[in-house]
N, C-alpha and C positions, 0 to 999 in steps of 0.2 A: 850552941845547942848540941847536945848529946846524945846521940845517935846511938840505939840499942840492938846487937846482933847475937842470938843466939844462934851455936852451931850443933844439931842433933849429933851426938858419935856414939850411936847406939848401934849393934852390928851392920845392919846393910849401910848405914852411913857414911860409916867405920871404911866399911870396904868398899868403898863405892869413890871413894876421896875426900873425907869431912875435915882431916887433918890437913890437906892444903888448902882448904876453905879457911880455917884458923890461921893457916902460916901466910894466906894472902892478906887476911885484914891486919896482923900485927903488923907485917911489911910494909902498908899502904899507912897503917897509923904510923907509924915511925916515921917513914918518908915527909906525910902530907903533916904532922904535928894536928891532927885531927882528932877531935873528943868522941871516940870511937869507943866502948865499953862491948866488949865480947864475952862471952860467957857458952861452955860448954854446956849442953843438956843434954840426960838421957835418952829422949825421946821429945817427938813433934808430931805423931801419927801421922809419918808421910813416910812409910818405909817402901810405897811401891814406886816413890818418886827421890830417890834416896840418890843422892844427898840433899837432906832438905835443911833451908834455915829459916830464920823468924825475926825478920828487920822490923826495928817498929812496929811489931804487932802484926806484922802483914808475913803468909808463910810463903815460901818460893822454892818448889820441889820442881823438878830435881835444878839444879846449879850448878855452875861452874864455879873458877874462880875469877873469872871476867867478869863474867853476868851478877857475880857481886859486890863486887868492886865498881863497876858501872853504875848498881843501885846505890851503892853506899853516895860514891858520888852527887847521884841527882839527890838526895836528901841533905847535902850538906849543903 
């Protein structure tokens, strides 16, 4: 089952840490050999909750890179 995460790197994102959001799920994919499909997008409309991503449809402002990591987890 293939598990969908878009990561916003739209400025407040951007600056907020969205680029270690990316570099934890490549790192978790590699590690775990897990059908992890990432994809950068401009925007989420969740700039007051920034960094926001978009896991199976579902958005999760603001995030860490545990707290998505931990979600990717329970979905798998």
């Amino acid at each position: 089952m293939s598990i969908k995460v878009k990561v916003c790197i739209g400025t407040p994102c951007h600056l907020m840490g969205a680029q270690n959001l990316i570099d934890a799920v490549n790192k978790f994919n590699k590690k775990s050999n897990a059908d992890i499909e990432i994809e950068a997008v401009s925007c989420l409309d969740e700039c007051k909750g920034a960094p926001a991503v978009q896991v199976d449809g579902e958005i999760y402002a603001p995030t860490t890179p545990k707290e998505l990591i931990d979600l990717i987890k329970i979905k798998l």
